[in-house]
C-alpha positions as CSV (number, residue, x, y, z in Angstrom):
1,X,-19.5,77.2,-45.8
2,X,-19.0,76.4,-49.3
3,X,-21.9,74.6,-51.5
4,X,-22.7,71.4,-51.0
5,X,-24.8,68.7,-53.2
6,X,-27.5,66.1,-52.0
7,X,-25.0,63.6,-52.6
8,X,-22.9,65.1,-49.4
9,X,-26.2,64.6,-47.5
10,X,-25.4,60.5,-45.9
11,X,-27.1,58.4,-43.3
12,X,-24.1,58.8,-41.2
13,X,-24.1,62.2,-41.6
14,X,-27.9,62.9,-40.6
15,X,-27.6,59.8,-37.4
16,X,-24.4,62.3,-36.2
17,X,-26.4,65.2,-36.5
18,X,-29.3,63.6,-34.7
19,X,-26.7,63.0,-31.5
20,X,-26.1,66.7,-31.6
21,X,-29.4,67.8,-31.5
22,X,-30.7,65.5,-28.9
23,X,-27.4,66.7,-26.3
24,X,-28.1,70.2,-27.4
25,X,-28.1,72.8,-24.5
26,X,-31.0,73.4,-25.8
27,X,-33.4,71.1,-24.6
28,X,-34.7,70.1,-27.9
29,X,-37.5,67.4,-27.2
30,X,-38.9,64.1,-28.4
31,X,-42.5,65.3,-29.8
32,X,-45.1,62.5,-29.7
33,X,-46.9,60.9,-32.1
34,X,-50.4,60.1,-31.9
35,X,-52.9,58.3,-34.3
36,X,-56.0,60.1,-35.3
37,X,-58.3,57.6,-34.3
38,X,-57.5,58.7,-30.7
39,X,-58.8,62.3,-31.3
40,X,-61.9,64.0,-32.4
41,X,-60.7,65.0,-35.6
42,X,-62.9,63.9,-38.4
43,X,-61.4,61.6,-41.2
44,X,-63.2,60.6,-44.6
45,X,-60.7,58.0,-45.2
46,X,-60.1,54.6,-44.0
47,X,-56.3,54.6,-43.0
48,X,-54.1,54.8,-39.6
49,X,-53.2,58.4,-40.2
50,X,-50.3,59.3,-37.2
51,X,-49.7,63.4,-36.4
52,X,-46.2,63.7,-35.2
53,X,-46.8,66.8,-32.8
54,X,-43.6,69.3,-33.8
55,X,-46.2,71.8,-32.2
56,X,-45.2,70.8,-28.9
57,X,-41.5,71.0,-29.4
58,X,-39.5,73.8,-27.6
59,X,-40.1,77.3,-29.1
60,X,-43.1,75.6,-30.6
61,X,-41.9,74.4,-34.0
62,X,-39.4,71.6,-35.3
63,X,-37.1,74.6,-36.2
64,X,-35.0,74.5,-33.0
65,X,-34.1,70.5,-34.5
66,X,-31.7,72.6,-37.3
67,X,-30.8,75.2,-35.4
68,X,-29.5,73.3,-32.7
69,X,-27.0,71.4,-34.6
70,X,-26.6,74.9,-36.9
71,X,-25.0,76.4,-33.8
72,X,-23.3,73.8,-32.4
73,X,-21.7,74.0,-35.5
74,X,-20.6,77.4,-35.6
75,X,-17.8,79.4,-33.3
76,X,-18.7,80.9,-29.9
77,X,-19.7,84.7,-30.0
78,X,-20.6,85.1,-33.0
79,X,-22.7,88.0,-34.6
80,X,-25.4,86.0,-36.6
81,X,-28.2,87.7,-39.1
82,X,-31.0,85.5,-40.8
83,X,-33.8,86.0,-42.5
84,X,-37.5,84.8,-40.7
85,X,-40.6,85.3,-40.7
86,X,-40.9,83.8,-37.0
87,X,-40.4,80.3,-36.4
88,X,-36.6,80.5,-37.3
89,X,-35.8,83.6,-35.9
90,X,-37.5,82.5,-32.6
91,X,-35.4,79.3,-32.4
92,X,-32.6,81.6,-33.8
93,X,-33.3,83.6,-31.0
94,X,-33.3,81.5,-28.3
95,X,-30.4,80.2,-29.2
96,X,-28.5,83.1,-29.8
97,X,-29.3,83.9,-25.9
98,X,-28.2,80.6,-24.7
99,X,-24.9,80.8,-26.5
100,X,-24.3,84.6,-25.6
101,X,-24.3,85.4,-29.3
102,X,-25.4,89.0,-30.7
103,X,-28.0,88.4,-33.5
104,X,-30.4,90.2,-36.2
105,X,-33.4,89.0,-37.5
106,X,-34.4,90.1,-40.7
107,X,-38.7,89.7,-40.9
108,X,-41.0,90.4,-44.2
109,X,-43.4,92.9,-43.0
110,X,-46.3,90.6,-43.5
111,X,-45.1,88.7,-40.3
112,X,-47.3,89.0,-37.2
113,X,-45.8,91.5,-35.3
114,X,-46.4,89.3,-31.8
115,X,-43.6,87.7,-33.5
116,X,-41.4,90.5,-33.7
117,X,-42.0,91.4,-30.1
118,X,-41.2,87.5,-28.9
119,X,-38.1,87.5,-30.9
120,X,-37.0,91.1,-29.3
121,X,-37.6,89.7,-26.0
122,X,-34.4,87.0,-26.1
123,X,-32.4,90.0,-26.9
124,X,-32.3,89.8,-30.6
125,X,-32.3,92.7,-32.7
126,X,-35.4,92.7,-35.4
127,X,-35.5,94.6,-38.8
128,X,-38.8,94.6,-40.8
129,X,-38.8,95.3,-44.5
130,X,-40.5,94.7,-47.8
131,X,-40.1,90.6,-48.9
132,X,-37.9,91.7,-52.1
133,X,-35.2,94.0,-49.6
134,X,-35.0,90.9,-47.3
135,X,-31.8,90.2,-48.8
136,X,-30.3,93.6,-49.3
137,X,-30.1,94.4,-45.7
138,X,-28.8,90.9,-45.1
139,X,-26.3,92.1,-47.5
140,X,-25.6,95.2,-46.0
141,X,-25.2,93.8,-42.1
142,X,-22.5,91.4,-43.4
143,X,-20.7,94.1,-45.4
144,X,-20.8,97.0,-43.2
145,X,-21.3,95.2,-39.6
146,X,-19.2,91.9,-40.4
147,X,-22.3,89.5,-39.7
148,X,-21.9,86.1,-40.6
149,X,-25.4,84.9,-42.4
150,X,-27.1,81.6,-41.1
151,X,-29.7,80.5,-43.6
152,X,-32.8,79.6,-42.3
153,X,-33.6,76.8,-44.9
154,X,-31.1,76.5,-47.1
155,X,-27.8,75.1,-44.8
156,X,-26.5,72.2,-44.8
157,X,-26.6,72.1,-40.8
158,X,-29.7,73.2,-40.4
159,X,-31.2,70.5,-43.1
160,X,-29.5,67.6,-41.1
161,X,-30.6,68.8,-37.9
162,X,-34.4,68.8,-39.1
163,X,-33.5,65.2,-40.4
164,X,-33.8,64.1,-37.0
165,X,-37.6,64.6,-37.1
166,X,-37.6,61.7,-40.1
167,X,-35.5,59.4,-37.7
168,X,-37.9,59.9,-35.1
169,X,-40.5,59.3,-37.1
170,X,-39.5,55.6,-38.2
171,X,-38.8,55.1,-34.5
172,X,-42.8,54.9,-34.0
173,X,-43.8,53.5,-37.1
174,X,-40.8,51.6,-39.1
175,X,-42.1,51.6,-42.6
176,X,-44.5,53.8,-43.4
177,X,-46.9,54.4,-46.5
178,X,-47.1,58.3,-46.8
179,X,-45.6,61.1,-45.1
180,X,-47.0,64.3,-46.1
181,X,-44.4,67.6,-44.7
182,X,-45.4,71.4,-45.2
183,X,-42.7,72.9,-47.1
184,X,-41.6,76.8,-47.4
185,X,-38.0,76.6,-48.4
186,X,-37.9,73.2,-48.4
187,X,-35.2,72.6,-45.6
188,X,-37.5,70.6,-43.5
189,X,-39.1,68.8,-46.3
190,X,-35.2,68.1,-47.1
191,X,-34.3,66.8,-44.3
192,X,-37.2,64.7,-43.5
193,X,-37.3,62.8,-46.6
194,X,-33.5,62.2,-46.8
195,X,-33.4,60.7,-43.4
196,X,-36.6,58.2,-44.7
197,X,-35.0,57.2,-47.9
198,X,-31.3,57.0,-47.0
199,X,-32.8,54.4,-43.9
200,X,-33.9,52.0,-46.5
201,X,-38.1,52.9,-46.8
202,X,-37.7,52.5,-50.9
203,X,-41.0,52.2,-50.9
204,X,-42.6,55.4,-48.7
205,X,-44.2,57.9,-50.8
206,X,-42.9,61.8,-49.3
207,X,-45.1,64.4,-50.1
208,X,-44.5,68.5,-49.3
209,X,-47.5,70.6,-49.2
210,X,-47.1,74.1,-50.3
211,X,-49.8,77.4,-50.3
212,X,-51.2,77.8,-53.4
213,X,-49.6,81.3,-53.2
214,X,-46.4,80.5,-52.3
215,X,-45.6,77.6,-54.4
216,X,-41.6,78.3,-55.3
217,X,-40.7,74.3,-54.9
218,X,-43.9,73.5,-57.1
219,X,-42.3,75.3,-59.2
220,X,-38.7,74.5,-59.0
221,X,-40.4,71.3,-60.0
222,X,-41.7,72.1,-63.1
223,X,-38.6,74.5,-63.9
224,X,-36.1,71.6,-63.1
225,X,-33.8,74.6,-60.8
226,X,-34.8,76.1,-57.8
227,X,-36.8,79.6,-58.7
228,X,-38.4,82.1,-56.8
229,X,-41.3,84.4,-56.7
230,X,-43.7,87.1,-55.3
231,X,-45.1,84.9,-52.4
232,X,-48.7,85.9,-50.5
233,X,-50.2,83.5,-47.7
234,X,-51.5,83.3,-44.7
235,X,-49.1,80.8,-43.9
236,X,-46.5,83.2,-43.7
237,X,-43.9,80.5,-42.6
238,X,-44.1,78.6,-45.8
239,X,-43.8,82.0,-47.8
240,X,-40.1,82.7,-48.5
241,X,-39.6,84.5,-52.0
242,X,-37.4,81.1,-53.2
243,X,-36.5,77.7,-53.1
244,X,-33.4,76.7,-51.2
245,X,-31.0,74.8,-53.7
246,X,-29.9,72.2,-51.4
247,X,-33.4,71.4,-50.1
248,X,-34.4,71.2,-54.1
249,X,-31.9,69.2,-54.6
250,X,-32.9,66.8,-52.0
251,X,-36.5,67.0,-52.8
252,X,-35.8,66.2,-56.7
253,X,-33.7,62.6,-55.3
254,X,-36.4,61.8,-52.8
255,X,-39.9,63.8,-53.0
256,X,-42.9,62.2,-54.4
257,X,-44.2,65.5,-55.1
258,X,-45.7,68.9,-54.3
259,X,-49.1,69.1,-53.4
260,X,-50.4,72.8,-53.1
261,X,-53.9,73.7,-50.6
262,X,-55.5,77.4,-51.0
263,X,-55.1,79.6,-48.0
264,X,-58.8,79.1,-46.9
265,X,-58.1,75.4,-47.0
266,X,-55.5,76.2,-44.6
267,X,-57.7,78.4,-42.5
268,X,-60.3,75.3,-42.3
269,X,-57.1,73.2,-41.2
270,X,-56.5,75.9,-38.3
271,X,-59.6,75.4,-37.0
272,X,-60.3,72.1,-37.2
273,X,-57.0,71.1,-35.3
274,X,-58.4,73.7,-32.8
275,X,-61.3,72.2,-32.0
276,X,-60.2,68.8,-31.4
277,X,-57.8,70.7,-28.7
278,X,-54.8,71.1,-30.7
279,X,-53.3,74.6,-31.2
280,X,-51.7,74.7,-35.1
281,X,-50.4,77.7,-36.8
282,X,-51.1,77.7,-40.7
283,X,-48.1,77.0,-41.9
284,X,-48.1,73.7,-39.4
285,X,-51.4,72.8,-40.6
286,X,-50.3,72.6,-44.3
287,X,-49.9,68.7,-44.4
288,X,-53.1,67.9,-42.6
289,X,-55.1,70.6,-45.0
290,X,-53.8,68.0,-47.8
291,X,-54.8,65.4,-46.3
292,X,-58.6,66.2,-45.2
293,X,-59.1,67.3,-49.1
294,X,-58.6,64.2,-50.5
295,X,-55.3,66.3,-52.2
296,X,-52.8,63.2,-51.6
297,X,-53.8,60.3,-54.3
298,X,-54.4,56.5,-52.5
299,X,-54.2,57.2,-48.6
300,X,-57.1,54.3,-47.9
301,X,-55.7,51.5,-45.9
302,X,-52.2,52.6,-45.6
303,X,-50.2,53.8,-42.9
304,X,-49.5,57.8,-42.8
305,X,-47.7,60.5,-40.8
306,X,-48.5,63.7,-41.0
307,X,-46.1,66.3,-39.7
308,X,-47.7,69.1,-37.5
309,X,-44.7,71.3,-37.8
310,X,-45.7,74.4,-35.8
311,X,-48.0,75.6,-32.9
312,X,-47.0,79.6,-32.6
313,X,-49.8,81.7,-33.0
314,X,-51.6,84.0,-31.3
315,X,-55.1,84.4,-29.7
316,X,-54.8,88.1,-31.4
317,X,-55.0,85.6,-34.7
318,X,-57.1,82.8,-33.4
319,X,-59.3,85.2,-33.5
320,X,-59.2,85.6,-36.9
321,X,-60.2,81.9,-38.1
322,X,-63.6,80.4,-38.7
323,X,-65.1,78.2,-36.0
């Protein structure tokens, strides 16, 4: 597929992908949305802060929304190779199964290895290396073994597919204030603010939340071009070594801003969603770390959704986090 710009990116484009993913094979779900006032989870602010609940949707993340309409969008029997590390290649994974497409998933070595395993178990091959040779071997599969690449953030097809997240969003609250989206290569954060503003919610502030140590669309920001960098966080998920150009794109037209929380913030995010009974990995719990340290400016009053993006972790890491 050729490159495309954020002016491709319509309404009509993101309501069609939104009937592909919801007739997907793949049984991707309606996640709920629930306000904070109905949990345990303590708030400083005054303001009807919603959690839409992405960790409850099938393979545990919103990432099955893209790859549903990715694949739906691609020929039968393929031989697919991306680069995750985890929540793409599961969905990526599962897929590839369901369709009876051969698949590679290329992981940084800093990803959990339960995730390695889970994605081996769908039948998908898995090749860890060092961050900066994730691209060489992609290179080499599609050279040498004729693999077609599918980008795990920066696609066109994937990008609309996670659009349908935003759409379901103003389903349950119309016009909102603030919605505050974790954002790693920026195809969710993309999608979900393109579907918001190209519905008409002029006035919605959109804010991605990035690791302090893995801040390439904070920076793509201040660079005005997407850039990379040497990325470290425990939200490994939100730690790819550059900024998609399509999701910056999108992101300069309809982001507020990038807000960036330190990895122990995250940590504190982990376990505070843990003990009010929701299960969060950190790179799902990147919006809500924002929002609990007073990071996103005049929240009091107004009406807010915070996207929970992810639930797959382990107990093996649970373990690890502060209680």
């Amino acid at each position: 597929m050729g490159e495309v710009s954020a002016d491709a990116v319509s309404l009509e484009l993101l309501e069609e992908a939104r009937k592909t993913v919801r007739r997907s094979p793949l049984g991707v779900i309606k996640t709920p949305m629930i306000p904070c006032c109905q949990t345990t989870l303590p708030l400083s602010i005054t303001c009807n802060i919603q959690l839409k609940l992405e960790n409850l949707q099938r393979t545990g993340s919103f990432k099955i929304r893209g790859v549903a309409n990715q694949f739906a969008r691609r020929p039968m029997g393929g031989h697919f190779v991306t680069i995750s590390a985890g929540n793409y290649g599961k969905a990526f994974a599962y897929a590839s199964k369901h369709y009876g497409t051969k698949g590679k998933v290329v992981m940084p070595e800093t990803a959990p290895e339960s995730r390695s395993r889970l994605i081996q178990s769908f039948g998908v091959d898995v090749e860890r290396v060092p961050t900066s040779c994730l691209m060489n071997v992609v290179n080499r599969c599609v050279q040498e073994e004729n693999m077609t690449f599918l980008h795990s953030y920066d696609d066109l097809d994937l990008i609309a597919g996670h659009a349908s997240l935003g759409l379901e969003v103003l389903e349950a609250m119309p016009e909102p204030d603030v919605v505050v989206v974790c954002c790693g290569g920026g195809g969710l954060l993309g999608g979900v603010s393109a579907a918001i503003k190209l519905s008409g919610c002029d006035k919605t502030r959109i804010y991605g939340v990035e690791p302090e140590g893995a801040c390439t669309m904070y920076k793509s920001f201040i660079e005005k071009k997407p850039v990379g960098m040497d990325t470290k966080s425990i939200a490994s998920g939100l730690a790819p070594p550059f900024a998609g150009r399509l999701p910056y794109e999108l992101c300069q037209h309809y982001v507020e801003g990038i807000i960036l929380v330190s990895d122990e913030e995250i940590k504190a995010a982990v376990s505070t969603l843990y003990r009010s009974g929701l299960v969060v990995e950190p790179s799902g719990s990147a919006a809500f770390a924002a929002i609990i340290n007073n990071k996103i400016p005049e929240l009091e009053e107004k009406n807010i959704v915070c996207i929970i993006s992810g639930g797959n972790i382990g107990k093996d890491e649970l373990a690890n986090f502060p209680d």
